[in-house]
PyMOL commands that place a pseudoatom at each C-alpha (Angstrom):
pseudoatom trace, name=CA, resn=UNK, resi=1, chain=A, elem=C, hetatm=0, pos=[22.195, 26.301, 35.102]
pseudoatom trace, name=CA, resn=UNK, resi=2, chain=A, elem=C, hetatm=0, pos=[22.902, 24.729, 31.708]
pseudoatom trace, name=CA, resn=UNK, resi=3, chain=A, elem=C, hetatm=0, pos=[20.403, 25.315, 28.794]
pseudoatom trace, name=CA, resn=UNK, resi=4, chain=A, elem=C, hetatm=0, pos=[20.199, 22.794, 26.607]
pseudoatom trace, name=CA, resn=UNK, resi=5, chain=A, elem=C, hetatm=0, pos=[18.974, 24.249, 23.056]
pseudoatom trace, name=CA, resn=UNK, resi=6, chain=A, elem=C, hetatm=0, pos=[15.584, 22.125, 21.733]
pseudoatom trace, name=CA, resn=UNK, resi=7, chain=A, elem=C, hetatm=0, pos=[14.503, 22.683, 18.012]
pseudoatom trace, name=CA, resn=UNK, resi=8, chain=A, elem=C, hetatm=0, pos=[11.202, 21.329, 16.862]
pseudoatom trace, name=CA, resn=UNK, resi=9, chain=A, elem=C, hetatm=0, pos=[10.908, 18.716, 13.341]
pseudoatom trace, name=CA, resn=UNK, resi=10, chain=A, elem=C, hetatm=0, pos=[9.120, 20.154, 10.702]
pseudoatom trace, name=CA, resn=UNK, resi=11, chain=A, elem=C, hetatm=0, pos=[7.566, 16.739, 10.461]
pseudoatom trace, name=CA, resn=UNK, resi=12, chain=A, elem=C, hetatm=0, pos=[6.711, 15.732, 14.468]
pseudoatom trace, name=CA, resn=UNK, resi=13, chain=A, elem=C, hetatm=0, pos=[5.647, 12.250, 14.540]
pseudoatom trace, name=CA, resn=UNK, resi=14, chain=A, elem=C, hetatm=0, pos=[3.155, 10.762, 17.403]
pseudoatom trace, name=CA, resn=UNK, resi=15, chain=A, elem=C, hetatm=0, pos=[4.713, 6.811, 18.753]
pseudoatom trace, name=CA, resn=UNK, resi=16, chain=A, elem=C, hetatm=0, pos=[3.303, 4.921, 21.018]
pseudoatom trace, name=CA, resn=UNK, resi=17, chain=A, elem=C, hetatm=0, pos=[6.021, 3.367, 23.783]
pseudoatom trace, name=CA, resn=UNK, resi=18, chain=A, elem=C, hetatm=0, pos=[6.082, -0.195, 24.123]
pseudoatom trace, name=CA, resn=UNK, resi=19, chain=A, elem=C, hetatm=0, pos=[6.770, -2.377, 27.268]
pseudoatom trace, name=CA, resn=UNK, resi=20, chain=A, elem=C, hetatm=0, pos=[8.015, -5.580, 26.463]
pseudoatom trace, name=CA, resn=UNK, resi=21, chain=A, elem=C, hetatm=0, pos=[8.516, -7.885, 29.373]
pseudoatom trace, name=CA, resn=UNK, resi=22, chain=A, elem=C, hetatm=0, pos=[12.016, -9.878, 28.002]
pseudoatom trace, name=CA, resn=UNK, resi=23, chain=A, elem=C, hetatm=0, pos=[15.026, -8.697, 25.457]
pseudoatom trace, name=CA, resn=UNK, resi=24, chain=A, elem=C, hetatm=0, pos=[14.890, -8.616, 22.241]
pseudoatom trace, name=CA, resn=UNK, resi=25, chain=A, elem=C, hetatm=0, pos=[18.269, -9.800, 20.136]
pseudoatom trace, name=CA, resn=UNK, resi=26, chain=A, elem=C, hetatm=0, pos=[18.879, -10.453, 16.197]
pseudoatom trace, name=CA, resn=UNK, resi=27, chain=A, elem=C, hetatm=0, pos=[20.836, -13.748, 15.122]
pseudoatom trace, name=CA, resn=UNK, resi=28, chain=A, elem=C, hetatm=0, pos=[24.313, -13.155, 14.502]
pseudoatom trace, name=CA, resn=UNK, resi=29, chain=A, elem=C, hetatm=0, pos=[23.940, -15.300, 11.096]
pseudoatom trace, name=CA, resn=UNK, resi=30, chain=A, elem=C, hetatm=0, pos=[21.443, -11.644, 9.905]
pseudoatom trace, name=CA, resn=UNK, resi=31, chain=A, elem=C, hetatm=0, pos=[24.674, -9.870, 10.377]
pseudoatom trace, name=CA, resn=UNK, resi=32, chain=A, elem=C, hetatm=0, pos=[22.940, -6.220, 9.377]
pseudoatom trace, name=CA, resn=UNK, resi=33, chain=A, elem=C, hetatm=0, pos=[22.937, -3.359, 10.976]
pseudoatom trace, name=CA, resn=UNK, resi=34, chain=A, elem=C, hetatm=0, pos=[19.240, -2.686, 13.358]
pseudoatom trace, name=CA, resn=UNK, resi=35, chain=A, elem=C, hetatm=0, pos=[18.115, 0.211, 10.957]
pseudoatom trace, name=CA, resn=UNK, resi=36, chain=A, elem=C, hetatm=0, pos=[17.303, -2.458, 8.580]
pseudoatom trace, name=CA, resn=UNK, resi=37, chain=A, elem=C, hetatm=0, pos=[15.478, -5.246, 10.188]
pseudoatom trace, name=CA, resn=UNK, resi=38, chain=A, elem=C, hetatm=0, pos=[11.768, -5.633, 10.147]
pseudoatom trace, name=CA, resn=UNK, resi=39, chain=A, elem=C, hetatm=0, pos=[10.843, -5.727, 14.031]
pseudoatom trace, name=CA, resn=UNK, resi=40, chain=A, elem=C, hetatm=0, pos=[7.665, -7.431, 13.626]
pseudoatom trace, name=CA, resn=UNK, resi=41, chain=A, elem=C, hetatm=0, pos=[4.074, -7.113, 13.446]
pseudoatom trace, name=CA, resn=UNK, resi=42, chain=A, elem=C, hetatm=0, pos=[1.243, -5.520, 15.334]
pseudoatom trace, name=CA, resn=UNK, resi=43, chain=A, elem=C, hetatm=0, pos=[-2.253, -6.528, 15.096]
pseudoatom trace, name=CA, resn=UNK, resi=44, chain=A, elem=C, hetatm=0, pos=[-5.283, -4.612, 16.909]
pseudoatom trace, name=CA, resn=UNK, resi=45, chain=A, elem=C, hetatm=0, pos=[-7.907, -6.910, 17.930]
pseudoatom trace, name=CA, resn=UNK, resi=46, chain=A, elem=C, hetatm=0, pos=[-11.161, -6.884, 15.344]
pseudoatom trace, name=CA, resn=UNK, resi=47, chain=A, elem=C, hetatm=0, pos=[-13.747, -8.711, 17.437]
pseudoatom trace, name=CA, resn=UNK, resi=48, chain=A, elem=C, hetatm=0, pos=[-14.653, -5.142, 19.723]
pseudoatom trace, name=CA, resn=UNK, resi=49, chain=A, elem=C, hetatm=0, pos=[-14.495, -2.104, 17.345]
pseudoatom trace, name=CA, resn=UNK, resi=50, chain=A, elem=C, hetatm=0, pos=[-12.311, 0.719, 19.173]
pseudoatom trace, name=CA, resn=UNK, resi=51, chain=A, elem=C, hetatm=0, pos=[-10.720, -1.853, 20.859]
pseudoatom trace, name=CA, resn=UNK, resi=52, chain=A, elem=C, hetatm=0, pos=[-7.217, -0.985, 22.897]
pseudoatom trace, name=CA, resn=UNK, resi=53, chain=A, elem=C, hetatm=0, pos=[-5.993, -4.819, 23.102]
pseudoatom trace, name=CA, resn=UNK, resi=54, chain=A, elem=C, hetatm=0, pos=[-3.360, -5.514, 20.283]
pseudoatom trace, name=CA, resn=UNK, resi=55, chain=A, elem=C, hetatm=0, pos=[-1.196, -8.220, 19.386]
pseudoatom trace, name=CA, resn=UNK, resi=56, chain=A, elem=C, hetatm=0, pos=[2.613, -8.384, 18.496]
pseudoatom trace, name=CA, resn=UNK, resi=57, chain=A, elem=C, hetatm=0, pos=[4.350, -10.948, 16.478]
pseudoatom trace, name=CA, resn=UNK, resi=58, chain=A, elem=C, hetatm=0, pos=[8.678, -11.351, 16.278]
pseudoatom trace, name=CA, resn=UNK, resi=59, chain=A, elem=C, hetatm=0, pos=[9.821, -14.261, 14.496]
pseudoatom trace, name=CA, resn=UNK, resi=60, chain=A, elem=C, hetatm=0, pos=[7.783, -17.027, 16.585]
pseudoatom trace, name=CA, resn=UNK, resi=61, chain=A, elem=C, hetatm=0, pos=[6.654, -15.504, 19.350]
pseudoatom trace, name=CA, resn=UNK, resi=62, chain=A, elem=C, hetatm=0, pos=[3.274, -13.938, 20.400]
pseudoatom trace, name=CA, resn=UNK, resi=63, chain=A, elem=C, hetatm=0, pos=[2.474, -11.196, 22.755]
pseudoatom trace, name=CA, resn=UNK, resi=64, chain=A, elem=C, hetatm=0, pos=[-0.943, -9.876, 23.686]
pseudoatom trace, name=CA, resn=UNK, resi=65, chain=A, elem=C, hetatm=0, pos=[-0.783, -6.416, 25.012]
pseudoatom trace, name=CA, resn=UNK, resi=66, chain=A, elem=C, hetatm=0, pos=[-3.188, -3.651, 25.682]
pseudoatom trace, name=CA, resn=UNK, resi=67, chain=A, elem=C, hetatm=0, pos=[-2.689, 0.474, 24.830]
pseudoatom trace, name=CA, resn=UNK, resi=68, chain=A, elem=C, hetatm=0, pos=[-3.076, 2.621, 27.776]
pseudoatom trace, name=CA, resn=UNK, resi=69, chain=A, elem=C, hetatm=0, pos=[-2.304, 6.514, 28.334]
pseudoatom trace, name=CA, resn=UNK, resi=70, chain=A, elem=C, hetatm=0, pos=[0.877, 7.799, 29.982]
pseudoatom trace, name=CA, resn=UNK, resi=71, chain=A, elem=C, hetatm=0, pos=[0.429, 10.399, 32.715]
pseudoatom trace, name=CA, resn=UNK, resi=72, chain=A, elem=C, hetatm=0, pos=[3.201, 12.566, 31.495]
pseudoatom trace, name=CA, resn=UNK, resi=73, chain=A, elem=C, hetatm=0, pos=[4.374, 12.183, 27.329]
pseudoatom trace, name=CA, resn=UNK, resi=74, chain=A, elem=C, hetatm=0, pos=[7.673, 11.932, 26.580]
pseudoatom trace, name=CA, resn=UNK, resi=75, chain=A, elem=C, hetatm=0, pos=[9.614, 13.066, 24.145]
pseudoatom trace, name=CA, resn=UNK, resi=76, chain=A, elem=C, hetatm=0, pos=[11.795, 11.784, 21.555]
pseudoatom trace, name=CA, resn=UNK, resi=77, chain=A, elem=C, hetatm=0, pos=[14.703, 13.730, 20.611]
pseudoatom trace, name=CA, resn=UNK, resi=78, chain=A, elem=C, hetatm=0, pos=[17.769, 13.119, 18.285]
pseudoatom trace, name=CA, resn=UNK, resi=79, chain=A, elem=C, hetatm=0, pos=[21.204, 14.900, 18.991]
pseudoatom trace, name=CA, resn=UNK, resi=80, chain=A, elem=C, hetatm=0, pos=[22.345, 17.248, 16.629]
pseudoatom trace, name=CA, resn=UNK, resi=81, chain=A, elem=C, hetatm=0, pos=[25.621, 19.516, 16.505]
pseudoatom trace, name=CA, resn=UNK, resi=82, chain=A, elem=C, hetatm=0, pos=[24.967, 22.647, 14.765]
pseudoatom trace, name=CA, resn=UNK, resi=83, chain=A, elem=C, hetatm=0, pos=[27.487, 22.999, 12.114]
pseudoatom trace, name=CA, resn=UNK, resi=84, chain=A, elem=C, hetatm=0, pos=[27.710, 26.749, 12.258]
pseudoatom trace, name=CA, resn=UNK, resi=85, chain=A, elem=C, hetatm=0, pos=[28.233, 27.176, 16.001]
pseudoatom trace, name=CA, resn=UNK, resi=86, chain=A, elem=C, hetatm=0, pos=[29.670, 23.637, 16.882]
pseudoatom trace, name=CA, resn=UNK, resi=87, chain=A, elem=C, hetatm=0, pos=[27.212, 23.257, 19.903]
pseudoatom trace, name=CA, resn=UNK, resi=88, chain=A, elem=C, hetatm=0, pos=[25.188, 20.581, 20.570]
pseudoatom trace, name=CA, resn=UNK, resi=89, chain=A, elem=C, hetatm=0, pos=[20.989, 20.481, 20.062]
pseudoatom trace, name=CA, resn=UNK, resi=90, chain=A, elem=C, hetatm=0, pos=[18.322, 18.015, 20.339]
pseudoatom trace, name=CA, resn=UNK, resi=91, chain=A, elem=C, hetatm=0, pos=[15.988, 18.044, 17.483]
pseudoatom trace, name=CA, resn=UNK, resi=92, chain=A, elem=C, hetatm=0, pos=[12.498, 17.060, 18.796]
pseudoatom trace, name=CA, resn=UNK, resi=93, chain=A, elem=C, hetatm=0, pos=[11.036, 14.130, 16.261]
pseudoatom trace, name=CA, resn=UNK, resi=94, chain=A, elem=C, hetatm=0, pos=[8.334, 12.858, 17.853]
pseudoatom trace, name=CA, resn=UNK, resi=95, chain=A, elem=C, hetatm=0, pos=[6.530, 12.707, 20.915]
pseudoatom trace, name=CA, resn=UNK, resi=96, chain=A, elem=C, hetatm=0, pos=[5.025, 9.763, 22.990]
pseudoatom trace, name=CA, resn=UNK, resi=97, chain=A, elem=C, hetatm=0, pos=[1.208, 9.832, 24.430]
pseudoatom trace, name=CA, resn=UNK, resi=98, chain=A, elem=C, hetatm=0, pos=[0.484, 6.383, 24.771]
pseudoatom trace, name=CA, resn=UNK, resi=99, chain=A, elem=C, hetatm=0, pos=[1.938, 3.207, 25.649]
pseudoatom trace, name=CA, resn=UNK, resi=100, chain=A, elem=C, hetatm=0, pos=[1.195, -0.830, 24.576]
pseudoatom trace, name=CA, resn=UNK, resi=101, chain=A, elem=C, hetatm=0, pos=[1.878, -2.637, 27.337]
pseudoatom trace, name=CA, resn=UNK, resi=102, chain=A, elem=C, hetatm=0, pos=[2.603, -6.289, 27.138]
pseudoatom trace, name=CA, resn=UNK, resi=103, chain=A, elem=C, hetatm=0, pos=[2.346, -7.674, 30.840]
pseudoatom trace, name=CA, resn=UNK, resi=104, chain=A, elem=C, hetatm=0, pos=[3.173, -11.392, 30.287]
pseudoatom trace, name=CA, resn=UNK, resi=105, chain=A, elem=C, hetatm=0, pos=[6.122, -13.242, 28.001]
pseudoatom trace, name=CA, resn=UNK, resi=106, chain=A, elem=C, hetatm=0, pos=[5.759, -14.285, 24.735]
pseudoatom trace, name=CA, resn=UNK, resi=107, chain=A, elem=C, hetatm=0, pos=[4.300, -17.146, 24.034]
pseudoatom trace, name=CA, resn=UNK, resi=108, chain=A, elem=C, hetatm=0, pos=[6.021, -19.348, 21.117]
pseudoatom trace, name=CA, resn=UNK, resi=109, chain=A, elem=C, hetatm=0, pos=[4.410, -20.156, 17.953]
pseudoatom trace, name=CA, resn=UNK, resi=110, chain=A, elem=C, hetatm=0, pos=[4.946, -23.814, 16.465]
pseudoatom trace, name=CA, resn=UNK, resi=111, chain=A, elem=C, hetatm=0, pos=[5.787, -23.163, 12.834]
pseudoatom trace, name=CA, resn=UNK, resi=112, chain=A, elem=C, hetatm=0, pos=[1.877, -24.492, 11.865]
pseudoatom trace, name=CA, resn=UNK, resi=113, chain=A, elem=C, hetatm=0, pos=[0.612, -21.796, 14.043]
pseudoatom trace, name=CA, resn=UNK, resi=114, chain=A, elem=C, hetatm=0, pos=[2.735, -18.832, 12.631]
pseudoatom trace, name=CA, resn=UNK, resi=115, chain=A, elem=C, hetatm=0, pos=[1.420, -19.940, 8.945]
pseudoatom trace, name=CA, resn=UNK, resi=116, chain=A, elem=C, hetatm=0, pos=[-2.275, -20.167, 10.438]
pseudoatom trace, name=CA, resn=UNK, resi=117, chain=A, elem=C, hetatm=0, pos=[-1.736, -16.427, 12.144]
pseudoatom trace, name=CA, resn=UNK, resi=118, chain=A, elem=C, hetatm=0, pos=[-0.173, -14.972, 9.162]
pseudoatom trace, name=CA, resn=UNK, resi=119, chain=A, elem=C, hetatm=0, pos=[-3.114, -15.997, 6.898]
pseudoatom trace, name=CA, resn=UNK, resi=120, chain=A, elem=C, hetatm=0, pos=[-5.408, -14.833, 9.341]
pseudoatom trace, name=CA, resn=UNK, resi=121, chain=A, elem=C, hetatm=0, pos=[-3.765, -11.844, 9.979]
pseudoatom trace, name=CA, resn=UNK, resi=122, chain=A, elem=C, hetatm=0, pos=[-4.040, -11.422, 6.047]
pseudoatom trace, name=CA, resn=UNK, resi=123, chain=A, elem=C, hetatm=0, pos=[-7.580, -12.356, 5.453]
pseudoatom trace, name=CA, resn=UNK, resi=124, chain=A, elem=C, hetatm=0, pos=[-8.707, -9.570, 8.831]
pseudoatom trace, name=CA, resn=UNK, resi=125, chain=A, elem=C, hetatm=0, pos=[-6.774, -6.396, 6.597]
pseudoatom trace, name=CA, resn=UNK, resi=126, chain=A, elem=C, hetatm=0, pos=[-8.968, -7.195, 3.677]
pseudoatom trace, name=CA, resn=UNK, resi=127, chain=A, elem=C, hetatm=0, pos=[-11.891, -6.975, 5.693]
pseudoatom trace, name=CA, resn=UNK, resi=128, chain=A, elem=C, hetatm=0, pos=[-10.650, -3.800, 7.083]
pseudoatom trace, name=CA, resn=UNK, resi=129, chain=A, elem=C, hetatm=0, pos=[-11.566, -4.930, 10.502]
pseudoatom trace, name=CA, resn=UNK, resi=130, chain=A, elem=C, hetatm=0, pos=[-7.964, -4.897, 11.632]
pseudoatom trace, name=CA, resn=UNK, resi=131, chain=A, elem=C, hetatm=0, pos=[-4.685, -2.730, 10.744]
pseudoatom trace, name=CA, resn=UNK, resi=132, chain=A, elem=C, hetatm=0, pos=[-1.465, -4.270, 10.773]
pseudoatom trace, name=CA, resn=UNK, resi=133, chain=A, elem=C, hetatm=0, pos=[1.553, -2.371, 10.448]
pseudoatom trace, name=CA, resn=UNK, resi=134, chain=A, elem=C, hetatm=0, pos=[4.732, -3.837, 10.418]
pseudoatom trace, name=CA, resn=UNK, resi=135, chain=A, elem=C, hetatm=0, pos=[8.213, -1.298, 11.419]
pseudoatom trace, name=CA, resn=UNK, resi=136, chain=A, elem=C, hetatm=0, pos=[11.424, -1.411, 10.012]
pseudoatom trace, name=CA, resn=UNK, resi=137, chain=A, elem=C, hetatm=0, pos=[13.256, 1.443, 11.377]
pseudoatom trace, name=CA, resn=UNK, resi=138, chain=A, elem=C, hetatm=0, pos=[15.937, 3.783, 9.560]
pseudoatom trace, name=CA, resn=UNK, resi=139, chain=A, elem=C, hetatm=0, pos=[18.507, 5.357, 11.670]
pseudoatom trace, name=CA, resn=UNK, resi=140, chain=A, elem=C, hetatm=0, pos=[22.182, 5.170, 12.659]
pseudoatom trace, name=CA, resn=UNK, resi=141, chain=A, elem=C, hetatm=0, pos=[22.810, 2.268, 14.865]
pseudoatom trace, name=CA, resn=UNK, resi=142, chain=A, elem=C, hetatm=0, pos=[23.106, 4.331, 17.770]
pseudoatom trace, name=CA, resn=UNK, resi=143, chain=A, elem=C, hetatm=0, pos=[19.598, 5.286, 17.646]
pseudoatom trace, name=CA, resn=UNK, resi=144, chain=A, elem=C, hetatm=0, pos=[18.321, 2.129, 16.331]
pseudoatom trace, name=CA, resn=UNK, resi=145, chain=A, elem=C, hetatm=0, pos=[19.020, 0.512, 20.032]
pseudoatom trace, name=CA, resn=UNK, resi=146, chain=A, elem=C, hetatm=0, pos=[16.864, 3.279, 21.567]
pseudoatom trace, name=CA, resn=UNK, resi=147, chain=A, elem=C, hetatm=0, pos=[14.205, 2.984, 18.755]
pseudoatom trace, name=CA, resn=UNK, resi=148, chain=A, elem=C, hetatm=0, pos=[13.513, -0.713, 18.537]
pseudoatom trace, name=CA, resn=UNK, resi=149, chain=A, elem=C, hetatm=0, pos=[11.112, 0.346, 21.338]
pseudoatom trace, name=CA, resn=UNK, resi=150, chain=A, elem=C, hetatm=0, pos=[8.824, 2.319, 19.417]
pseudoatom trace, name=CA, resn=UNK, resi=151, chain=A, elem=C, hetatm=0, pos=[5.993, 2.032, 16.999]
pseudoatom trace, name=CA, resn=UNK, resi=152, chain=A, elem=C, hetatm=0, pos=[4.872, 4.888, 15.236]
pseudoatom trace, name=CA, resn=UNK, resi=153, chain=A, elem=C, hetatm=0, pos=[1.232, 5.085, 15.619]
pseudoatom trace, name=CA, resn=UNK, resi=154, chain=A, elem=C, hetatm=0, pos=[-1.224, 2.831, 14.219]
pseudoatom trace, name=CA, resn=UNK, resi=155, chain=A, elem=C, hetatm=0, pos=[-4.871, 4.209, 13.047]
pseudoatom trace, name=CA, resn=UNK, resi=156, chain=A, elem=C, hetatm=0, pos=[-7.497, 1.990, 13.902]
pseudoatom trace, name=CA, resn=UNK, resi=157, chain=A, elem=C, hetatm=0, pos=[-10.341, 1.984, 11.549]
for i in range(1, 157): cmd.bond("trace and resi %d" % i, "trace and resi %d" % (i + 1))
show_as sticks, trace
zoom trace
């Protein structure tokens, strides 16, 4: 049996997994690297307070999508070789309790309706009925594939 040697982050992060039913893929004329493109943004639902129902925005494109538990959580490691022994770890960085789940395929936004969404979107944070948060993730390439999956989590308020 193989052991393979685990070390625990000194700053563990909670994400929440996301499902997306399609692929996601950058234009070739935004010729930079994944770490540094903005994903999108997520939007919980203000009209039910403690609501689990959430909505995603790329480019022009909506999903609706709801949070649900996982049975088991994952969790989300990043390879490491020990300079001192030469061996191979896997840091642990975060770990992975729930999941958004977007059942059905984006829906595309005319350009009138992604001004309309981004104003409301804008005028529901300064009521503080609605958190958006918005990802841009920062990590070798490698890891960026993996990652554009993930959200860290959002607090609802």
């Amino acid at each position: 049996m193989y052991k393979i040697p685990l070390r625990k982050s000194n700053d563990l992060k909670c994400f929440n997994l996301m499902d997306i039913q399609g692929s996601l893929e950058t234009r070739p004329e935004k010729d930079k690297p994944l770490d540094s493109i903005t994903l999108g943004s997520l939007t919980w639902n203000s009209s039910q307070p403690n609501s689990d129902r959430c909505t995603l925005v790329i480019e022009r494109q909506k999903c609706e999508g709801k949070k649900l538990s996982m049975k088991k959580p994952l969790l989300i490691c990043k390879k490491v070789i020990n300079p001192q022994t030469n061996q191979t770890e896997y840091m642990i960085v975060g770990i992975a309790k729930d999941k958004i789940q977007f059942r059905t395929r984006p829906t595309p936004l005319s350009p009138q309706q992604q001004k309309s969404k981004q104003i409301e979107t804008i005028s529901e944070s300064s009521n503080n009925n609605t958190t958006t948060t918005t990802t841009s993730q920062k990590s070798s390439s490698m890891e960026s594939v993996a990652r554009t999956l993930f959200f860290p989590s959002a607090k609802k308020q």
